[in-house]
DRENBAMAR-283622 format. One record per residue (C-alpha): residue in one letter; x, y, z. Coordinates in steps of 0.1 Angstrom, whole numbers, padded with zeros to 4 digits, always signed. Layout:
! DRENBAMAR-283622
AXYZ;...
This chain:
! DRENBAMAR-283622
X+0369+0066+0481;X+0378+0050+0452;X+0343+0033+0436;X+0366+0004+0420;X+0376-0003+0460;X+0339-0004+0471;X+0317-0035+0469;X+0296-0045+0445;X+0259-0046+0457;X+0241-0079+0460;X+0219-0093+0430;X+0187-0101+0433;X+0180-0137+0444;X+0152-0143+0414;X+0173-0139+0386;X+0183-0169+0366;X+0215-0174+0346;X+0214-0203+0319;X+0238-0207+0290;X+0230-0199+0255;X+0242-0210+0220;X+0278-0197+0212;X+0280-0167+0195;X+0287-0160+0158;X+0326-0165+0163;X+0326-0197+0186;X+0325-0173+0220;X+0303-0188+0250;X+0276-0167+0259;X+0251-0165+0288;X+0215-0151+0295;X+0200-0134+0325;X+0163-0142+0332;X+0142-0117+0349;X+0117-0139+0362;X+0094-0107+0372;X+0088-0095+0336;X+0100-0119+0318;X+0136-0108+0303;X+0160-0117+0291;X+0200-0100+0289;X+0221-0117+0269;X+0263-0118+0282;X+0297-0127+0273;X+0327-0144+0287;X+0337-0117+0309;X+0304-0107+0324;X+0300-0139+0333;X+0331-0142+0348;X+0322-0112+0368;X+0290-0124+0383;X+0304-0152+0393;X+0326-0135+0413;X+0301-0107+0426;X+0300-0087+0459;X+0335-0080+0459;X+0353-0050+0446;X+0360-0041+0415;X+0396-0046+0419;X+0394-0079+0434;X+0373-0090+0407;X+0399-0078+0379;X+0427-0097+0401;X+0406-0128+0404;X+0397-0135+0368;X+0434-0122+0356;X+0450-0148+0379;X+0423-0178+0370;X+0415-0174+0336;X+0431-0158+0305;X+0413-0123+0304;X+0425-0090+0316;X+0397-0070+0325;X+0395-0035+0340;X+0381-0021+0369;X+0361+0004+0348;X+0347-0029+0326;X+0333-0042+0360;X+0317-0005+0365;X+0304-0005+0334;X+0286-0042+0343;X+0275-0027+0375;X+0259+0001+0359;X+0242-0020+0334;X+0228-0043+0362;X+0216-0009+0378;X+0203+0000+0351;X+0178-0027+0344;X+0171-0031+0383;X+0188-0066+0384;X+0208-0058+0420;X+0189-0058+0455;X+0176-0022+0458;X+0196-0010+0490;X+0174+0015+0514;X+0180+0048+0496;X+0169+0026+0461;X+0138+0014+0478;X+0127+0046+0491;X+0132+0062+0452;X+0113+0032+0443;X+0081+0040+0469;X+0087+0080+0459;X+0081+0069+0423;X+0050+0047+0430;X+0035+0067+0454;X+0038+0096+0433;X+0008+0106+0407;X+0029+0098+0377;X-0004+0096+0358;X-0005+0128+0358;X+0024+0135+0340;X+0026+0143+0303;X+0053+0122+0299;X+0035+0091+0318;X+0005+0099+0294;X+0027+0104+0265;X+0046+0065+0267;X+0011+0051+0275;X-0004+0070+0244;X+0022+0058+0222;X+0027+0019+0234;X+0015+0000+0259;X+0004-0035+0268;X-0028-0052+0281;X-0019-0090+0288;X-0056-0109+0286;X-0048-0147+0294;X-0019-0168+0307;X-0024-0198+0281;X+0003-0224+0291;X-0023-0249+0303;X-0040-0252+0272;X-0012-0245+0254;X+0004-0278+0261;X-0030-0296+0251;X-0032-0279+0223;X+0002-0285+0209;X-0004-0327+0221;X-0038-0328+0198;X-0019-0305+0168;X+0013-0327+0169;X+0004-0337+0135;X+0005-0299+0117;X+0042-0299+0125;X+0051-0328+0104;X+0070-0326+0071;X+0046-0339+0050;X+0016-0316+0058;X+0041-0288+0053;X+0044-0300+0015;X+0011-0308+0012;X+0002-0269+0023;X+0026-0258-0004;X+0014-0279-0031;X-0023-0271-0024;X-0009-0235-0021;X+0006-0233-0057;X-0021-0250-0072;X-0044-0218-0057;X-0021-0190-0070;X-0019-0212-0106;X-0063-0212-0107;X-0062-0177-0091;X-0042-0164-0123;X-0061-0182-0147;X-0090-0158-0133;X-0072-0128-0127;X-0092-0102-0141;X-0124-0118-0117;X-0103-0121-0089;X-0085-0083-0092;X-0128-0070-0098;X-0136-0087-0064;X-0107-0071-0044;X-0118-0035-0060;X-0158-0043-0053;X-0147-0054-0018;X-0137-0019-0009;X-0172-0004+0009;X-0184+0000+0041;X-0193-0039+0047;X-0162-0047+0031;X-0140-0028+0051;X-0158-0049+0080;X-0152-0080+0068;X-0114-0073+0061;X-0114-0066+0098;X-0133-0096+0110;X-0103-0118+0086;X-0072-0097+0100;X-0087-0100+0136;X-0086-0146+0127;X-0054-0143+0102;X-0038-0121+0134;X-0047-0144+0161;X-0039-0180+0141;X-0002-0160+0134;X+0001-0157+0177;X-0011-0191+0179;X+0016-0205+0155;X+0043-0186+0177;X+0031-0197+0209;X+0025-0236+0199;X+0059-0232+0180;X+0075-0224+0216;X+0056-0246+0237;X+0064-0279+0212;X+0102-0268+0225;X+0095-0264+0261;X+0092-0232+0266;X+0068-0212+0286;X+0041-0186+0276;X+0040-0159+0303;X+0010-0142+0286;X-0011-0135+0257;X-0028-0100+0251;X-0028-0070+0231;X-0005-0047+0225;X-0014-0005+0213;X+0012+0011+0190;X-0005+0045+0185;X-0039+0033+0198;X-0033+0006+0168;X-0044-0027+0189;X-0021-0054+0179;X-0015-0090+0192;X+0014-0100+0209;X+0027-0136+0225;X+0056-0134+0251;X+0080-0158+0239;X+0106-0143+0256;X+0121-0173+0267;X+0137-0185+0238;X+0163-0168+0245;X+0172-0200+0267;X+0176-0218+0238;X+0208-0233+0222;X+0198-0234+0189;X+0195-0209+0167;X+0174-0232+0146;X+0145-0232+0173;X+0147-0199+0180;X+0144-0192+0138;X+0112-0218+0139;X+0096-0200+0168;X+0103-0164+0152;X+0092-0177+0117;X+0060-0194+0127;X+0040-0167+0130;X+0046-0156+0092;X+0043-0195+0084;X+0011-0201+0098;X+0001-0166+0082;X+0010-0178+0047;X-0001-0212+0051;X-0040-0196+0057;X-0032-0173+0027;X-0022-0201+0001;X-0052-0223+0014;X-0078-0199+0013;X-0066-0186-0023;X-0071-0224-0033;X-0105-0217-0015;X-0114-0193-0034;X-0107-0207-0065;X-0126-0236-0064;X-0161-0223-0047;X-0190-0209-0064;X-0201-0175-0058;X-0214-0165-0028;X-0207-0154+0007;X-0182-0184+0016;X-0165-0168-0013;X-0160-0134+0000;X-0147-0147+0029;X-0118-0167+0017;X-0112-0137-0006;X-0105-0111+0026;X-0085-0141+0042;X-0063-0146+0012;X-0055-0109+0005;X-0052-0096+0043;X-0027-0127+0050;X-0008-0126+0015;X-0004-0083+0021;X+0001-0086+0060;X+0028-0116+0060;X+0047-0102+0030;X+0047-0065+0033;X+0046-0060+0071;X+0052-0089+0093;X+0084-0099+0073;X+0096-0066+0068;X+0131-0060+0090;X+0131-0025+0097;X+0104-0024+0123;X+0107-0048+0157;X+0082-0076+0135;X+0091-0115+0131;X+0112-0098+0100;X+0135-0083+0123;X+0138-0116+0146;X+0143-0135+0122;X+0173-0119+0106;X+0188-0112+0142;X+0190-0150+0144;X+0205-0156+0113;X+0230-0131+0114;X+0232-0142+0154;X+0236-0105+0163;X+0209-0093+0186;X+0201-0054+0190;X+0202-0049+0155;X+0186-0015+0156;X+0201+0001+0180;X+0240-0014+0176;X+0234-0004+0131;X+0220+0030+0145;X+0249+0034+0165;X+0273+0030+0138;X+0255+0052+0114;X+0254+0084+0139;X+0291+0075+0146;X+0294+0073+0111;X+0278+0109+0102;X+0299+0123+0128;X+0333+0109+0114;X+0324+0118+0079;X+0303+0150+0080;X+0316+0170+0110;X+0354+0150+0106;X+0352+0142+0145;X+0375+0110+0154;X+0347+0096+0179;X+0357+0062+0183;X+0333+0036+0165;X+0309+0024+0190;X+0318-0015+0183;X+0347-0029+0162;X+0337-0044+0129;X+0351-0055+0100;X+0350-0027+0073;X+0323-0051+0046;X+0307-0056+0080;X+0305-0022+0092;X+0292-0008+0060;X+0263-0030+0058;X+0252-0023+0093;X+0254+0014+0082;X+0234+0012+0050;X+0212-0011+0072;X+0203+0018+0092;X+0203+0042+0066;X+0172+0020+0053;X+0156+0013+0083;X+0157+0055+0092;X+0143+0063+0059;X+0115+0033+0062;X+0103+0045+0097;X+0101+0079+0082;X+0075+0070+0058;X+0058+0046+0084;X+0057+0075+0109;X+0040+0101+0088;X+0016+0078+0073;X+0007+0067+0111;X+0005+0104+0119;X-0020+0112+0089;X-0037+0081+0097;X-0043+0093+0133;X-0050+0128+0128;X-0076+0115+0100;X-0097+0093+0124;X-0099+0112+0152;X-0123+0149+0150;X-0099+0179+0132;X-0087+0196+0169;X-0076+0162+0185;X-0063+0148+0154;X-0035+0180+0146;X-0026+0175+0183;X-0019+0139+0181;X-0006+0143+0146;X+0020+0172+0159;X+0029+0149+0189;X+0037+0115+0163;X+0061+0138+0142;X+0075+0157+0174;X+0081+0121+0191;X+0093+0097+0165;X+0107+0124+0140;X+0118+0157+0150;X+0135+0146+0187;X+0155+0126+0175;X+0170+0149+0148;X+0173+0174+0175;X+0192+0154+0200;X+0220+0143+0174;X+0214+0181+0161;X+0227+0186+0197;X+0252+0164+0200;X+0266+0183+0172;X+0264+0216+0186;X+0280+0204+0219;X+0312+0189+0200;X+0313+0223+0178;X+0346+0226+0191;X+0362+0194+0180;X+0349+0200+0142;X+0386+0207+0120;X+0386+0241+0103;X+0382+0227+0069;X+0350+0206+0075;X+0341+0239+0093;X+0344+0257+0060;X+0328+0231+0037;X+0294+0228+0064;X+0289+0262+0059;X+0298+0265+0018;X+0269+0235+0021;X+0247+0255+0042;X+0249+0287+0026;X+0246+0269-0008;X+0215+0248+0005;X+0201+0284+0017;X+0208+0304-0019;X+0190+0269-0035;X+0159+0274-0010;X+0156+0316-0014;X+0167+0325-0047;X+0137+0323-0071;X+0153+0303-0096;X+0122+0278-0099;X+0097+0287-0129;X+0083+0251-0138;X+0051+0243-0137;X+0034+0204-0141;X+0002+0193-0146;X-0012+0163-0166;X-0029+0162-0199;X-0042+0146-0229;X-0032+0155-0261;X-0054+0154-0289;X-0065+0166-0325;X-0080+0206-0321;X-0106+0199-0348;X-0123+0165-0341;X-0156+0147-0345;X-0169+0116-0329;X-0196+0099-0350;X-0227+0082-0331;X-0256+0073-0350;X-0287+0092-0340;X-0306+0060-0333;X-0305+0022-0326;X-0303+0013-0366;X-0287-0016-0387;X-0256-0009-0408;X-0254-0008-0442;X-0217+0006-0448;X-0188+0022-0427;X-0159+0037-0448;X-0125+0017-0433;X-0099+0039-0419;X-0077+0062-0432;X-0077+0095-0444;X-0113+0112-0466;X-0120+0144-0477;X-0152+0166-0466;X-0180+0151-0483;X-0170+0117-0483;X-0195+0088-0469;X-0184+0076-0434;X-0215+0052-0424;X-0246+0044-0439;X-0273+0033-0417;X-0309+0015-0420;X-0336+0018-0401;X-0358-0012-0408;X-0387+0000-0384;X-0389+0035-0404;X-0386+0017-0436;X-0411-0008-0427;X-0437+0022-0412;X-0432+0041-0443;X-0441+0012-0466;X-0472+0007-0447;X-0484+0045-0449;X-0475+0045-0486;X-0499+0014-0490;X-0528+0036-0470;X-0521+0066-0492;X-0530+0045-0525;X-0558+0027-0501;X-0577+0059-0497;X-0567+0076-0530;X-0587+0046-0543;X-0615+0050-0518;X-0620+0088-0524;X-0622+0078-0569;X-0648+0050-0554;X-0668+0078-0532;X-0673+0101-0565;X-0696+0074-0582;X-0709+0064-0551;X-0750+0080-0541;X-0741+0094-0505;X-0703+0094-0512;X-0698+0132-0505;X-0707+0126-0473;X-0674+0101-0466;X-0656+0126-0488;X-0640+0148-0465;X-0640+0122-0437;X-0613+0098-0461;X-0593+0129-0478;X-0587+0142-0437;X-0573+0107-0433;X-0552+0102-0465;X-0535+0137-0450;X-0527+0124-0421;X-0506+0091-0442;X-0486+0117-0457;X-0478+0135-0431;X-0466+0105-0415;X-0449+0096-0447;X-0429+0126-0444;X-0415+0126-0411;X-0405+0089-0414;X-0385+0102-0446;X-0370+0129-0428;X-0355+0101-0400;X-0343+0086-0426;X-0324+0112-0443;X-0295+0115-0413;X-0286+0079-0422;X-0259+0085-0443;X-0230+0107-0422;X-0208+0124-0441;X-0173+0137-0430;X-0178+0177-0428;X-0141+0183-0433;X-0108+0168-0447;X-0093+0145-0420;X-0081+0109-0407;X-0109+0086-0398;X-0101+0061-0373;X-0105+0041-0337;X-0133+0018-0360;X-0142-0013-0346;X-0128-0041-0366;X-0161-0070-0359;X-0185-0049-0372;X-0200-0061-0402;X-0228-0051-0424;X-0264-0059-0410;X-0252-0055-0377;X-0270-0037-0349;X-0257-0002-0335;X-0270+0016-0308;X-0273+0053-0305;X-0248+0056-0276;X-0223+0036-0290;X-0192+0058-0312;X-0188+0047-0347;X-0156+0062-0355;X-0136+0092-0350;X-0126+0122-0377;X-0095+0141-0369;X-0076+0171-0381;X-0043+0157-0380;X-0027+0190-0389;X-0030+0208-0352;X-0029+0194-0319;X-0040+0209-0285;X-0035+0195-0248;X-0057+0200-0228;X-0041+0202-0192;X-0053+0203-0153;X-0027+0226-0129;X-0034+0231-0094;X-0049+0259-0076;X-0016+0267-0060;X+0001+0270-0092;X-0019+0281-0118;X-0017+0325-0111;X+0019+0320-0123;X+0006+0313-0159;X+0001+0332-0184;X-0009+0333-0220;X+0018+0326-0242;X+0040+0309-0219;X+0061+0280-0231;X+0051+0246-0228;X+0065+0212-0231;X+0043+0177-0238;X+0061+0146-0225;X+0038+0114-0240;X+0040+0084-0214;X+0069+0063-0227;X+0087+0089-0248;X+0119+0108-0234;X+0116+0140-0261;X+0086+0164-0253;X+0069+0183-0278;X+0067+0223-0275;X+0040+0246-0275;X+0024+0274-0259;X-0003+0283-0238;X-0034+0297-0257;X-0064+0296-0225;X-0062+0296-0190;X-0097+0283-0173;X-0107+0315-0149;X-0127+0288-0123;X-0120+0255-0110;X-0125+0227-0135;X-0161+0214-0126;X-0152+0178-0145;X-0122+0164-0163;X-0126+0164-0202;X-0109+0128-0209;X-0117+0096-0185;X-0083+0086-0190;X-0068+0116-0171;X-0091+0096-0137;X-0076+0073-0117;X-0104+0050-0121;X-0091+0046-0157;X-0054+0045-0149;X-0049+0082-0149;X-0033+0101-0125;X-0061+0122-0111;X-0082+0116-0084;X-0120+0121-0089;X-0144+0123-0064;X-0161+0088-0046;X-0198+0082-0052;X-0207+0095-0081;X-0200+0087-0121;X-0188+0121-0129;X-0152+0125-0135;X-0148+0157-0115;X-0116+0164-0094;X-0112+0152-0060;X-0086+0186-0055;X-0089+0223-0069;X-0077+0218-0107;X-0082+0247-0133;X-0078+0237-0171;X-0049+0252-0194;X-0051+0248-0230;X-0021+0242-0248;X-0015+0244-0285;X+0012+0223-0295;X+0036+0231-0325;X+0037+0201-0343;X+0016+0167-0342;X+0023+0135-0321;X+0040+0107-0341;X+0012+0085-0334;X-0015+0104-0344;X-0034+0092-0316;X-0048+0108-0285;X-0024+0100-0256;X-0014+0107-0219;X+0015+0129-0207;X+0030+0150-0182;X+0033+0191-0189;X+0058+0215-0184;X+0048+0252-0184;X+0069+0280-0177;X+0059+0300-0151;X+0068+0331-0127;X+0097+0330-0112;X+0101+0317-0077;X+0119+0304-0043;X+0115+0269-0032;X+0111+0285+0000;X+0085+0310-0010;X+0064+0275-0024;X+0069+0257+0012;X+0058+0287+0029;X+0028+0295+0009;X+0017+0259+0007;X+0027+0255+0051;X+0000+0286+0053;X-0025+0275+0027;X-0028+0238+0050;X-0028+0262+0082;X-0054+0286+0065;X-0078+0253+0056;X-0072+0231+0089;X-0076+0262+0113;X-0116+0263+0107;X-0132+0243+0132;
């Protein structure tokens, strides 16, 4: 028989259908309330229609609304409803649905990977049903909500960014120093109070507009706890304005704690009160602004711009275009688009998703590394394969399959240009065509000298910069101790020479004799070393060169210590770089090769050639620039004031063929040319190199 002849089944007698605002063009619209879980299923004109004219046929239905109203609906658009209602178990289960129903429960679905799989990756523990106090709360906190606290919040919150920047540097050294093990505790404690004060803001912000709270809890993305508040309900509401203020006050309340403890911390003294504001200020100021307001994840963001743009689904209606769009474009299929847009319209919902594909990318592998670091090595590649297999690489595969099951439909000439693309993409991957090598590096002067004076002395004179010849005076120091010593022991000297031309005329002055002429040798010995400390004091350039980096307060008579440079003499005729490449890379090198400097900031390299290739790994980084403690692009390893490489670096010396303009040492990217080889042959080498080191257990 005919399904558009057979009845419609019943609904169930829970559900609740209230009206909601108009949608974007002026159209009614309606919502369905499933008062079991809370949901809420938003429908038009004609669905409504529909429902109000259930348990009859299909084809009565159609007749009905054609004859009382100005639509013309099919019987297949009433199917479709029907399946829908189906779908989301909103029809009276008949005897064969119940019995699927107590198959399912009874079942052990626990012991399914699938059951463990969704439960792994999200699930829900509700902890309180807050309504009562709720609407308390909300009476006693009537005043937050008033206009003028809300610019009182933002003045006080300006005046904390303006005294935070006028202490920048203190407040950017606390944020770095707050990074250690009780740090990282304390940042929890404030996310676990900036977290819950956001849920609170939602659920006050709903209950001030009547709405009900089903529940309060926590919610596991990834074994990630996060709060959650069911504010499903404001989907009853007319106004897209309350429904904005309930989706926005989470992120208010959020940046509201953030701007008064910055304020906070402005104003208090040192101490522990301090540090907390600090981990308040940041974790709400970084949470608010980078996550909860972001739109391509199912955050307040995304709310939030659903209500403005008054288009619910977002995701999965932009996603929709965007696969139909890769279809039409790529494969020339003429699928028909899932919903009719204008073209402005339809493009942005396509970039849209574009964005928010590429965003969960990054999100998704970052959550996978995360999980596969915290857990112990064999349970973390498990999880780890199962994030990337789950959010990443099934979905790929089922448009990938979609794809291959409309093969047939593809025209001949997009046929032809997939495969010119493939086999292009293929030649690109295999051919060995790659020879670069990078690394980073410091250039500087081959011959160089830094000047230190050999001991905390005074100075007397420091040649200014600029270029001297070998020879020439670069510092004279004093050493007013040494001086002073030597003085004294010149003073014995003539004491005792006096005494001993005393003894001679003296009755039993041979006997003191040899006493005083053993001490007068021990003066001039003394005498002599102090001389010999004081010879160094004048430091002379050993070769022709630039002198430079001087500090420009010294003065004479001022103190230096021995650790402290003086200067620097350079060779500004020959310059070297001295370079880090990675393990992986570094066996394509050899000596000779052509090389290419590029100094941060400049868009023309300078050439040279390879001249040493370290045989073992570098133990510690020659310049702290190169760390990324120092704003260098190398990470060093935690714990310990050695600069030496977090990864497996080996040090290339690089003789360049003509001097930096500057004439200072400086920063830069290298280029060396290599062995040839496949881009494929790198991914495959590097894909077994990870196996090789994470398949030791």
């Amino acid at each position: 028989m005919d399904p558009a002849d057979l009845p419609t089944p019943p609904l169930r007698n829970d559900l609740r259908l209230s009206e909601a605002a108009p949608g974007s063009h002026g159209e009614p619209t309606w919502v369905i309330q499933d008062t079991v879980v809370n949901r809420f299923y938003r429908i038009g004109w004609l669905e409504f229609e529909c429902l109000l004219r259930w348990e009859q046929t299909p084809r009565q239905i159609c007749e009905q609304i054609s004859e009382q109203t100005a639509l013309r609906p099919e019987p297949a658009q009433v199917l479709g409803l029907r399946q829908f209602l189906e779908q989301h178990q909103l029809v009276r289960p008949d005897s064969a649905a119940v019995s699927r129903l107590q198959q399912r429960s009874a079942g052990k679905q626990w012991l399914t990977w699938r059951w463990w799989l969704h439960h792994y990756l999200f699930f829900r523990v509700p902890l309180v049903r807050p309504q009562r106090w709720l609407e308390a709360l909300a009476q006693r906190l009537d005043w937050l909500f008033q206009p003028l606290v809300a610019w009182i919040v933002v003045a006080l919150s300006l005046l904390g960014i303006v005294l935070v920047l006028q202490q920048w540097d203190t407040f950017t050294h606390a944020v770095v120093d707050a990074f250690s093990a009780a740090g990282l505790v304390s940042f929890a404690l404030a996310l676990i109070t900036a977290k819950t004060l956001h849920e609170m803001g939602h659920a006050l912000a709903a209950t001030r507009l009547g709405l009900r709270v089903a529940h309060m809890g926590v919610a596991f993305v990834v074994l990630w706890p996060m709060l959650y508040t069911d504010t499903g309900e404001s989907w009853k509401l007319r106004s897209a304005r309350q429904r904005l203020a309930i989706a926005g006050a989470g992120i208010i309340t959020e940046l509201a704690l953030a701007g008064l403890a910055t304020l906070g911390w402005a104003l208090c003294e040192p101490g522990t009160l301090r540090s907390a504001l600090l981990y308040l200020a940041t974790t709400s100021w970084v949470l608010s602004l980078a996550l909860n307001a972001s739109p391509f994840m199912r955050f307040d963001g995304y709310f939030i711009l659903s209500d403005l743009l008054d288009f619910p689904n977002l995701h999965e209606r932009s996603s929709a275009q965007a696969r139909t769009f890769l279809r039409r474009t790529l494969l020339g299929l003429q699928e028909d688009w899932p919903e009719t847009f204008p073209l402005r319209q339809r493009r942005a919902l396509i970039a849209f998703a574009f964005a928010t594909w590429l965003y969960r990318l990054l999100l998704f592998v970052g959550i996978a590394i995360a999980v596969y670091l915290l857990f112990f090595k064999a349970l973390g590649i498990f999880l780890f394969a199962v994030e990337i297999a789950w959010f990443i690489l099934m979905p790929v595969w089922r448009e990938l399959k979609h794809w291959w099951g409309a093969r047939s439909q593809v025209p001949g000439k997009h046929r032809v240009a997939i495969g010119a693309g493939l086999g292009a993409l293929v030649l690109l991957l295999a051919l060995p065509w790659h020879t670069q090598v990078h690394g980073d590096g410091v250039a500087r002067a081959e011959q160089q000298l830094r000047l230190f004076s050999p001991y905390p002395a005074q100075l007397r004179e420091i040649q200014p910069a600029g270029q001297v010849s070998a020879g020439t005076s670069l510092v004279v120091l004093d050493e007013p101790d040494i001086v002073a010593r030597t003085r004294s022991n010149e003073a014995s000297i003539r004491s005792y020479q006096a005494r001993l031309s005393g003894l001679l005329a003296e009755p039993g002055g041979l006997a003191q004799q040899a006493a005083t002429q053993q001490r007068l040798q021990v003066e001039q010995e003394q005498v002599m070393a102090a001389r010999s400390e004081v010879a160094p004091s004048t430091l002379v350039a050993p070769f022709d060169g630039q002198w430079q980096d001087l500090n420009r307060q010294w003065h004479a008579g001022q103190w230096v210590g021995s650790r402290e440079p003086l200067g620097v003499l350079i060779d500004p005729s020959r310059w070297q770089v001295d370079a880090y490449v990675a393990q992986d890379e570094v066996h394509r090198l050899e000596l000779g090769a052509p090389a290419r400097f590029y100094r941060r900031g400049e868009p023309s390299p300078i050439t040279g050639k390879v001249v040493a290739i370290g045989s073992t790994r570098a133990a510690q980084l020659a310049h702290p620039m190169l760390a990324v403690r120092f704003g260098g692009p190398l990470l060093t390893s935690e714990g310990s004031r050695e600069l030496a490489p977090a990864q497996s670096l080996f040090h290339v010396l690089i003789q360049l063929d003509t001097p930096p303009t500057t004439g200072q040492e400086s920063l830069g990217d290298v280029q060396i040319e290599g062995s040839r080889r496949s881009l494929l042959a790198e991914a495959f080498t590097h894909l077994a190199a990870v196996f090789l080191r994470e398949s030791g257990f």
